[in-house]
BALUMTOR-399122 format. One line per field, with one value per residue (C-alpha): residue number from 1; residue in three letters; chain; x, y, z negated. Coordinates in steps of 0.25 Angstrom, whole numbers, plus 5000, padded with zeros to 4 digits. Example, Ala and Ser with C-alpha at 12.3 -4.5 7.8 and 13.67 -1.06 7.14 Angstrom:
BEGIN
k = [1,2]
r = [ALA,SER]
c = [A,A]
xx = [5049,5055]
yy = [4982,4996]
zz = [4969,4971]
END
This chain:
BEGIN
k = [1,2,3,4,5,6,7,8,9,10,11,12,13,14,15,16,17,18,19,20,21,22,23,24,25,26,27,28,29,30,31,32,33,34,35,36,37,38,39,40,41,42,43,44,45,46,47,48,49,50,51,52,53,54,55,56,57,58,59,60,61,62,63,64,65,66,67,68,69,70,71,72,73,74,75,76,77,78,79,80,81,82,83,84,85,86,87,88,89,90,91,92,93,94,95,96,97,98,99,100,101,102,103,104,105,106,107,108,109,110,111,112,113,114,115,116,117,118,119,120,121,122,123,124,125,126,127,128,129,130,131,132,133,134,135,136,137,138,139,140,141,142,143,144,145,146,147,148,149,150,151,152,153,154,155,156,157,158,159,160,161,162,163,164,165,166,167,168,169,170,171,172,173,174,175,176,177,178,179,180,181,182,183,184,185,186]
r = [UNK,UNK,UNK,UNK,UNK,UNK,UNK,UNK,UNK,UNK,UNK,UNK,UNK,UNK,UNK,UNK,UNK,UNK,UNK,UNK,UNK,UNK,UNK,UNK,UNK,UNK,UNK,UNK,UNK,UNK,UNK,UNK,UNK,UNK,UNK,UNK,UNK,UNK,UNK,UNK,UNK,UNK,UNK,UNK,UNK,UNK,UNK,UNK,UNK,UNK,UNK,UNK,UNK,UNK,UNK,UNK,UNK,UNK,UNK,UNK,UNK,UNK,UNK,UNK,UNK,UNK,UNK,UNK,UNK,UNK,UNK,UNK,UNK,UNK,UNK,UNK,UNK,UNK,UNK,UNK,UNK,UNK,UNK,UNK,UNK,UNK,UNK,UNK,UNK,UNK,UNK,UNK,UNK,UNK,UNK,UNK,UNK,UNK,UNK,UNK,UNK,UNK,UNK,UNK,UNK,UNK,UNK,UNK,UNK,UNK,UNK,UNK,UNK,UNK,UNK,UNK,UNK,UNK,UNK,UNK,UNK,UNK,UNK,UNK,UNK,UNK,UNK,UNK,UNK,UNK,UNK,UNK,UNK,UNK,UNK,UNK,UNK,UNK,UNK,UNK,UNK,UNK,UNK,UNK,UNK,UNK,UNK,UNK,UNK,UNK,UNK,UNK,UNK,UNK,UNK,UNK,UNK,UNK,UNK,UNK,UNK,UNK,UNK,UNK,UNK,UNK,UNK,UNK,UNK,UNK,UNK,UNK,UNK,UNK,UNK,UNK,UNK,UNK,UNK,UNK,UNK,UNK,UNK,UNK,UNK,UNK]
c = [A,A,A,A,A,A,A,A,A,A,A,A,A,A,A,A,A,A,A,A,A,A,A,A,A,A,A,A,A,A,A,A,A,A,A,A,A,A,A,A,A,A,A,A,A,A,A,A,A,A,A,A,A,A,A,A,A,A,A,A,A,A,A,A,A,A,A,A,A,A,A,A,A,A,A,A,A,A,A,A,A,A,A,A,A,A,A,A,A,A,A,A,A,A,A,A,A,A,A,A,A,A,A,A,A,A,A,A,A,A,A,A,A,A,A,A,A,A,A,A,A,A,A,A,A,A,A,A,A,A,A,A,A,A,A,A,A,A,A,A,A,A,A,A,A,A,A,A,A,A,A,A,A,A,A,A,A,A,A,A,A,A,A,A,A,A,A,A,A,A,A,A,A,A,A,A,A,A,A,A,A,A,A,A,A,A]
xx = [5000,5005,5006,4999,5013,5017,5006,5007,5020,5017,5004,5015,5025,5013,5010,5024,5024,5011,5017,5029,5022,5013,5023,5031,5019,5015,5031,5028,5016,5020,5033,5023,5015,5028,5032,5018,5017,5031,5025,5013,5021,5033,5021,5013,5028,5028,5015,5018,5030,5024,5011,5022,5030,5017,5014,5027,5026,5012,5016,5028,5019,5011,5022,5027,5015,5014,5025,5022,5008,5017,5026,5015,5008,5019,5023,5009,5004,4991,4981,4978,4964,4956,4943,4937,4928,4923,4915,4914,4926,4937,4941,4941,4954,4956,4968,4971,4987,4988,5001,5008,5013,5008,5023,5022,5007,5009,4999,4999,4988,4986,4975,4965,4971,4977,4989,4990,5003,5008,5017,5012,5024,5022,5017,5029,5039,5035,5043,5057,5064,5056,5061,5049,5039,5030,5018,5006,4995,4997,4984,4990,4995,5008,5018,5014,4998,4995,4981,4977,4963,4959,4946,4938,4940,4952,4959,4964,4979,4982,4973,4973,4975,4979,4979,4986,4977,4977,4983,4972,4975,4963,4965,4957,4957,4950,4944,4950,4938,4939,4932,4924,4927,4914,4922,4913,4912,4914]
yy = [5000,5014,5024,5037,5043,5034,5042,5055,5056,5050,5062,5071,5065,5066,5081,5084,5079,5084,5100,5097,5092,5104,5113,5107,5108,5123,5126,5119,5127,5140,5138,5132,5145,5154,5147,5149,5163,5166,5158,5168,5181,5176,5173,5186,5194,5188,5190,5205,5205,5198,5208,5219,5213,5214,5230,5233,5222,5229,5243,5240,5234,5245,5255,5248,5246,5263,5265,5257,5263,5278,5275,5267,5279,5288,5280,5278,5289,5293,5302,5316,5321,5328,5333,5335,5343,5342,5354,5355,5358,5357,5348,5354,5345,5348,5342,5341,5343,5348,5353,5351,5363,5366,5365,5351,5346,5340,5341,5334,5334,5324,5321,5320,5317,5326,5322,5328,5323,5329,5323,5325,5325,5316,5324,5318,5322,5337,5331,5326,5331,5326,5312,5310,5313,5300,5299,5293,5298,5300,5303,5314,5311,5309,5306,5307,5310,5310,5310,5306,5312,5308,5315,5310,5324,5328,5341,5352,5352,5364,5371,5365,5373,5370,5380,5376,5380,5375,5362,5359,5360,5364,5360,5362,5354,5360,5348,5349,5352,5348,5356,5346,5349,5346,5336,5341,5328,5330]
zz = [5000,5003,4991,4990,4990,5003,5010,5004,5011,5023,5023,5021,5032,5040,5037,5038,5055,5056,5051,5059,5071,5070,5069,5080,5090,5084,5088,5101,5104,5100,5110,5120,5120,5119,5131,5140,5134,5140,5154,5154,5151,5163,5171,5168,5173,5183,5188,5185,5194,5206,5205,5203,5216,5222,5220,5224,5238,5240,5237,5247,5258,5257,5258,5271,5277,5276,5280,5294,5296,5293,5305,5314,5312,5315,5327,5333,5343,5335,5343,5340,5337,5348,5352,5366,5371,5386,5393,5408,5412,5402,5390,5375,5368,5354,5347,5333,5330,5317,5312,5327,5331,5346,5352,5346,5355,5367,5378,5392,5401,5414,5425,5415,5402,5391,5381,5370,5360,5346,5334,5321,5310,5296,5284,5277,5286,5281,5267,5272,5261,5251,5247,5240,5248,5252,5263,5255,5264,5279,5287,5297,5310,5313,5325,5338,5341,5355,5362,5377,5382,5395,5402,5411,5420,5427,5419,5425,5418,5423,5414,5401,5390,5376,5361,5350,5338,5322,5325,5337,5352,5360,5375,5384,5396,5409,5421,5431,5440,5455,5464,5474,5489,5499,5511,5525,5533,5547]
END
């Protein structure tokens, strides 16, 4: 028969594993858990970091993609605004060339066609000595604007006449009327 004292101690062995198990696994997990927590905080920096990277790639792209459309823009022959007015006998043109100086406009006129060419300086370029100075907006024409109208008359070239007036040019554009001649038949 086992004695009272017998299983006290072997109550007490147990008790004693059963703390130190205890504490063992409690040390375990507490590491555990350290050791995730680490995980999630290098995970969460790095996530930070790639959405960083990101801004910066996008805010780069962005900047590029800009700088393309500025110099496609600048490189691209734009048209220049008109209006025309037909009467009888002559065409009213009205051309918009704001901030051109009138040596600057070039008008050529053909058959039955009239040219009409300007290039309009960048904003930015008024700010060449300013580092700093960065285009965030550009709306205004720029480069090279021409505009081709064709009528459906002839024009007399002779007689066309242009004033420069305000940033417009008014031209007006006499038909070139041919006089019909009877033919006798004999």
């Amino acid at each position: 028969m086992v004695d009272n004292k017998t299983i006290k101690s072997k109550v007490e062995d147990a008790k004693e594993k059963y703390e130190e198990t205890k504490e063992t696994r409690k040390e375990k997990y507490e590491e555990t858990k350290e050791k995730s927590k680490n995980f999630a905080d290098n995970v969460m920096n790095d996530l930070y970091k790639s959405i960083d990277e990101i801004k910066e790639n996008i805010k780069t792209v962005q900047k590029a993609a800009d700088e393309k459309y500025t110099s496609y823009k600048q490189a691209t022959v734009q048209n220049l605004d008109v209006d025309l007015i037909e009467s009888d006998d002559v065409y009213y043109l009205k051309v918009a060339v704001p901030g051109i100086p009138k040596e600057d406009i070039n008008i050529e006129a053909g058959d039955n066609d009239i040219t009409i060419e300007a290039t309009f300086d960048a904003y930015i370029n008024e700010f060449a000595e300013d580092d700093s100075a960065k285009e965030i907006v550009s709306n205004l024409k720029k480069g090279k604007c021409v505009k081709t109208v064709r009528f459906e008359s002839s024009i007399n070239i002779e007689e066309i006449s242009a004033k420069f007036n305000n940033g417009t040019v008014i031209i007006n554009i006499p038909k070139l009327i041919i006089p019909k001649h009877k033919v006798n038949v004999e």
